[in-house]
N, C-alpha and C positions, 0 to 999 in steps of 0.2 A: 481302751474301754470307753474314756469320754465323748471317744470320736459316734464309735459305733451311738453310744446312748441318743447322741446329738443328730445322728442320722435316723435312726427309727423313730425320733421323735419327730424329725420332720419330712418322714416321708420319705427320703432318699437313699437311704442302705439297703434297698429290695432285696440285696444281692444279701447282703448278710446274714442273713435270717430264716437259713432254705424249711420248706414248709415238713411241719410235723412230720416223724412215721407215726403211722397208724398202728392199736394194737393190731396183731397180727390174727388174721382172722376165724382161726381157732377159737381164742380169746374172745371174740366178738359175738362169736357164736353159741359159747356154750351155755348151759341153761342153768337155771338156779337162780344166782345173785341176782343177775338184771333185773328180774320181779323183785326185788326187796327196795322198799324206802331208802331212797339217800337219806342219809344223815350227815351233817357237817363234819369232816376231818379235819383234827389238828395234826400239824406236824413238828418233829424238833428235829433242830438241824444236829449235826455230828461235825465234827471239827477234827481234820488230820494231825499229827504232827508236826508240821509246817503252817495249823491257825488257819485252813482256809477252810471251804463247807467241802466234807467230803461225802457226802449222802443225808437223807433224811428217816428220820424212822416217821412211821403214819400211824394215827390210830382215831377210834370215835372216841367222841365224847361218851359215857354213860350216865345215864340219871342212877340215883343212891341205889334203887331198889335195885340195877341190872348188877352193880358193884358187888352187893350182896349175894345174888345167885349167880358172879362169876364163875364159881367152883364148881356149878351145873352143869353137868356134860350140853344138854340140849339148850340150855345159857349161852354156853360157849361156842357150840359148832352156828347157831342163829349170827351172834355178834359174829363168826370169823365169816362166814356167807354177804355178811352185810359189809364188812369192812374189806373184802377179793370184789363183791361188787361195786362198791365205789371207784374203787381205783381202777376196776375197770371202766367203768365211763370217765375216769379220769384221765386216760389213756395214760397210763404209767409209764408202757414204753417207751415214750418220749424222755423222759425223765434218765431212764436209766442208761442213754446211748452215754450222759457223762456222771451219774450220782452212780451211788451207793441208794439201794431202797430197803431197810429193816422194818420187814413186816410182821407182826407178831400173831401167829396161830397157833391152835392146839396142834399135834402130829399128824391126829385122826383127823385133822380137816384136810393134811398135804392130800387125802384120796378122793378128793375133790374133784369132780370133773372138770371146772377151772383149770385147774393146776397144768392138767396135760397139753395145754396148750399155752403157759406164761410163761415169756421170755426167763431167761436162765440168766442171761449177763446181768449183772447189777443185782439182781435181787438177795437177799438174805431172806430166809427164814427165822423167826424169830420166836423158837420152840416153847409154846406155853403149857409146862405141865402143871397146873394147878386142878385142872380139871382133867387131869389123866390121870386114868387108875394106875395103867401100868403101860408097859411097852412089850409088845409082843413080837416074836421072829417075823410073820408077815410086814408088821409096822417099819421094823430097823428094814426089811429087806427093800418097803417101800422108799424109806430116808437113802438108802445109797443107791437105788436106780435115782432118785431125782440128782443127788450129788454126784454120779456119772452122767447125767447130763450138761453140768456146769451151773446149778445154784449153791448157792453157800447155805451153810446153817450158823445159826446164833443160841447160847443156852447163858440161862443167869446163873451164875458162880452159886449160889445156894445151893440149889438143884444138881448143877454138876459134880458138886462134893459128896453129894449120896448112893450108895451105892447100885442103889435101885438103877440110876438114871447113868450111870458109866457106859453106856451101850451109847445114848445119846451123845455123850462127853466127847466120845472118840470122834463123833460125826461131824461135829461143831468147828468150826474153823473161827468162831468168834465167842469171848464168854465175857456176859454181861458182870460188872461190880459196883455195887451202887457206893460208892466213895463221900455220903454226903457228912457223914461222923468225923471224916478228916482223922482218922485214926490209926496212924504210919503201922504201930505194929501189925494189928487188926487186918488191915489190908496186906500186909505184905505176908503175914500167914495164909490168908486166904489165896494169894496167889501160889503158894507154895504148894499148897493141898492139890489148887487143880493144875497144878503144873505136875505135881506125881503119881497125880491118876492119867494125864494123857500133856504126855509134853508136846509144844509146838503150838502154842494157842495163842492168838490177837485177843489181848484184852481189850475193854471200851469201859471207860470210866462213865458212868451215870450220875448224876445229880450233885455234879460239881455246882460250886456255890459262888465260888469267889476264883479272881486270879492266881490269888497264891495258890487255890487248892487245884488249879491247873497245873502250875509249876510242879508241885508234888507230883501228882501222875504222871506229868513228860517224864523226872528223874526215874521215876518207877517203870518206865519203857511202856506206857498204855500206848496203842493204837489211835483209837478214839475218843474222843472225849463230851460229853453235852451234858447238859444242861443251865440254869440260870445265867451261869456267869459270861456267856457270850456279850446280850445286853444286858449286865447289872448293871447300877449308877454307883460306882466305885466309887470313892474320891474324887467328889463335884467339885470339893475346894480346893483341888489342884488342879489351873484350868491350864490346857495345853494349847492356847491360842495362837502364839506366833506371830515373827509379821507378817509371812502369808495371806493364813487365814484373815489375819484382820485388814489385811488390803482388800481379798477378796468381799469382806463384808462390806468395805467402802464401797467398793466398785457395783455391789448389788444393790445396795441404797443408792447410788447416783444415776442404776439405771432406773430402780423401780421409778425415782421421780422423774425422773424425761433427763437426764441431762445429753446435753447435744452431743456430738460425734468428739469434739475437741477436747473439748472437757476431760473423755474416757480415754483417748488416745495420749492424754497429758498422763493422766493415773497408771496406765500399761506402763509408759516410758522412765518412770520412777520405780519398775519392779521389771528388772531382764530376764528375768526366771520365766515371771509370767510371760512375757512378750513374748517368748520363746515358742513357748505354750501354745498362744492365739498362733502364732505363725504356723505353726506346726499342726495344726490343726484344720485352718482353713485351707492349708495344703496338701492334705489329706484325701487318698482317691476319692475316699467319701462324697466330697465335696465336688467330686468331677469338673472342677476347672479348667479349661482351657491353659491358661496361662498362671505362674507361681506369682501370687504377692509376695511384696516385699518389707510393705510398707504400715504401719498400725493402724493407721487411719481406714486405708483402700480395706483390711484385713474386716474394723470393725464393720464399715460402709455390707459387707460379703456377708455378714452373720447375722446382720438385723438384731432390733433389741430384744424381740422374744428367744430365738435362739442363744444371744448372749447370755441371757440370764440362766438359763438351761444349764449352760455349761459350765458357767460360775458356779450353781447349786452344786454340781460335783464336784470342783474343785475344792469345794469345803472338805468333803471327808478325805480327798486325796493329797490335797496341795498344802496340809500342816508338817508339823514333824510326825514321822512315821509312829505312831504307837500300838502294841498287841494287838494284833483282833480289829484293827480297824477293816480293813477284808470282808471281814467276815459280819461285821456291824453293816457295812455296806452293803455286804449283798439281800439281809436282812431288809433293808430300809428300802430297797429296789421292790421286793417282795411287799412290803407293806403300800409303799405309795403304789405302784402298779394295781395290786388289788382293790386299791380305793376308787382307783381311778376309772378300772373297768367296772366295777360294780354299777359308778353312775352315769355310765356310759347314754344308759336308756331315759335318764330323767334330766341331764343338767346339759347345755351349751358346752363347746369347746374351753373356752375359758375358766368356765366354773372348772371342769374336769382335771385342766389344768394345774390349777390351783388346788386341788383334791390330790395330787400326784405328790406336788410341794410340801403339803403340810404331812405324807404317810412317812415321806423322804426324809422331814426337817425332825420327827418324830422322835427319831433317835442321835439328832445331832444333839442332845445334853450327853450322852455317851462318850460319842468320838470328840469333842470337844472339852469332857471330864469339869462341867458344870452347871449350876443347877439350869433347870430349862428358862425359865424367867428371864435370867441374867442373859442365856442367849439371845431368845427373841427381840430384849430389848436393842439390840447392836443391828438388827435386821429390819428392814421396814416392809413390812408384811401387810395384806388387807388382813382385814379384822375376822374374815371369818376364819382364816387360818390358822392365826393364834386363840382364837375362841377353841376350834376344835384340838388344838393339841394340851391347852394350858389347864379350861374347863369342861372339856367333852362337850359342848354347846353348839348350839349354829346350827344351818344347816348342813357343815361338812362332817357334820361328829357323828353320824351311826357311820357312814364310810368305814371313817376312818378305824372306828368302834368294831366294824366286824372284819376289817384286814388282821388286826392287832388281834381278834378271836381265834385268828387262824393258828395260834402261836400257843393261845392260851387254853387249858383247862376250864371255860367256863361256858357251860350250856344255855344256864338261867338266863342270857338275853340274847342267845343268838336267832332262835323264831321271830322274838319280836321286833330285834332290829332288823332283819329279812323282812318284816312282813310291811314294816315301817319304810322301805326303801322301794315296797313289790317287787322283790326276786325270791326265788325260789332255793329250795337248800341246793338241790341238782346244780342251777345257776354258783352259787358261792362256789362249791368245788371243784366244779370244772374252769370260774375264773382263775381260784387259786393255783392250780395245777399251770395252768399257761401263763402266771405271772414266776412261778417260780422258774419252767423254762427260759421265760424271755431276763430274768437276772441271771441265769445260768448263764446265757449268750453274751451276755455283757462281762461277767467276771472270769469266764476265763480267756477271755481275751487277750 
């Protein structure tokens, strides 16, 4: 994965990267949504079994008043029109050749004329009856033509416990539980319920909090699992730094200041792990070389100091001792620096942008490193506008980095104005987003 990162960063992995499919042109075509206002999408990621991202659910923001006339029929099929249109200029099917996509609509919008032309692999439904009256025989008949097509459905365990909605229950291949009470019996009744109205069901834990209340869920056989606790700041004062990590934080201070080829070629040859590493790397078809180095010196001489530092940045999250979730922090923090980084594509020089990529990156290293951010920065020698924008949201890298970290969040109240403070557009945020989270997707499953 370093390799690759190393290579798109400098141009030389063309091959890695093969260019988008397009939605399919059905999709492209069909009418409705396109006319509707983009609105900024958040996403949250979903996390498998095995801690890594296994899809993402998508959804708009809404301001209070739209929250209150959710339960609107014409509320709801407006927001589901606007949120199949975004994603379709988002070109989702990219997304789905390796995610999972949980999209949330009312039934009555699957008869969409969207729908009849969106990819089937990857996608879930994501059955919102709040604003359905009821479910009628043409409605089910239309839920299992789409389901012999090949999309999934999804329904929240609330809903599927009633009897109303058991028509849907059967159709659902995934049933939502929001688990944030952490309350063993409570859930495990609840499972019980919709396990004897329709057995066979992929649960997805919702609004986990913490790691413990992870662990819980795995014992309890959930499928999926999201929320907060992917990046919470668990246990700062337990810092899992290593001698790795902290070689590597020497070695990026003695690049940030110039130190000469000798100097870092001494510091490799003190850690064989590393050394390993660089050889392995500069050897690498990526690197399409002619002939194999051998040697640390000749290796760093190949990678230049901008590149080096590149690679040392990932070596932080990867090259400590292994902890939960670090993966999945990771690929997070790919998403965050990347969307910072293209948003200022149009207003800052290479280097600024750079350094914009660095600080979306370093954002969540008080996470994978389990202390407070402060304490990190200090150990890294950083320009100041980096640690301005992660410590104080200041500078000029802080709306950046301010509306990547939006992408994640629940909050609308500054996403206009930090758009409008940077001149992009909301269209622009979404369809960056969308192509930063493919280009982490490239990298991590690598």
């Amino acid at each position: 994965m370093l390799n690759r990162l190393v290579g798109m960063w400098s141009g030389k992995d063309t091959a890695a990267a093969p260019p988008p499919r397009a939605v399919p042109a059905e999709v492209a075509s069909a009418p409705g949504p396109a006319a509707k206002a983009p609105s900024v999408m958040r996403r949250e990621a979903m996390l498998g079994r095995d801690q890594r991202v296994a899809g993402y659910t998508f959804m708009l923001r809404r301001a209070l008043d739209d929250q209150r006339d959710s339960n609107l029929p014409d509320v709801q099929r407006i927001y589901d029109e606007t949120l199949l249109g975004n994603l379709q200029r988002m070109e989702i099917a990219r997304l789905l050749e390796q995610r999972q996509a949980f999209v949330p609509v009312a039934p009555a919008s699957l008869n969409h004329a969207l729908i009849d032309g969106w990819p089937a692999a990857g996608t879930v439904w994501l059955l919102n009856t709040v604003a359905q009256p009821r479910i009628d025989e043409p409605m089910l008949a239309r839920l299992g033509e789409l389901k012999s097509r090949g999309f999934s459905f999804a329904l929240h365990a609330d809903a599927g416990v009633r009897p109303e909605w058991h028509g849907l229950l059967q159709l659902a291949d995934y049933v939502l539980m929001d688990v944030g009470s952490e309350d063993i019996p409570a859930i495990t009744s609840q499972i019980a319920a919709v396990s004897k109205a329709a057995a066979g069901k992929r649960f997805v834990a919702t609004g986990v909090q913490t790691l413990e209340a992870f662990h819980m869920c795995h014992k309890l056989q959930f499928a999926l699992f999201m929320g907060p606790f992917i990046t919470r700041r668990e246990n700062l004062d337990n810092p899992v730094m290593g001698p790795s990590r902290a070689k590597v934080l020497d070695l990026m201070n003695r690049v940030r200041t110039g130190a000469e080829q000798p100097e870092l070629a001494a510091q490799f040859r003190h850690d064989p792990a590393l050394s390993m590493r660089l050889l392995r790397y500069v050897n690498s078809p990526g690197m399409g070389l002619m002939n194999k180095i051998g040697g640390i010196e000749q290796a760093l001489m190949v990678m230049g100091q901008d590149k080096l530092y590149r690679w040392l940045t990932l070596i932080l999250f990867t090259g400590g001792k292994a902890q939960e979730l670090d993966h999945a922090v990771l690929e997070n923090a790919l998403v965050r620096g990347r969307v910072a980084e293209q948003l200022a594509g149009r207003a800052l020089f290479a280097k600024a942008r750079d350094e914009i990529f660095v600080a979306g990156l370093f954002s969540l290293l008080d996470v994978v490193m389990r202390m407070p951010m402060e304490q990190v920065l200090k150990q890294i020698s950083l320009p100041a506008e980096i640690t301005e924008a992660i410590i104080s949201q200041r500078g000029p890298y802080a709306p950046y980095l301010a509306l990547a970290i939006a992408c994640e969040q629940d909050d609308q109240s500054s996403i206009e104005a930090l758009a409008k403070r940077i001149g992009r557009d909301v269209a622009d945020i979404n369809a960056v987003h969308m192509d930063a989270l493919l280009w982490a997707q490239q990298l991590s499953d690598v």
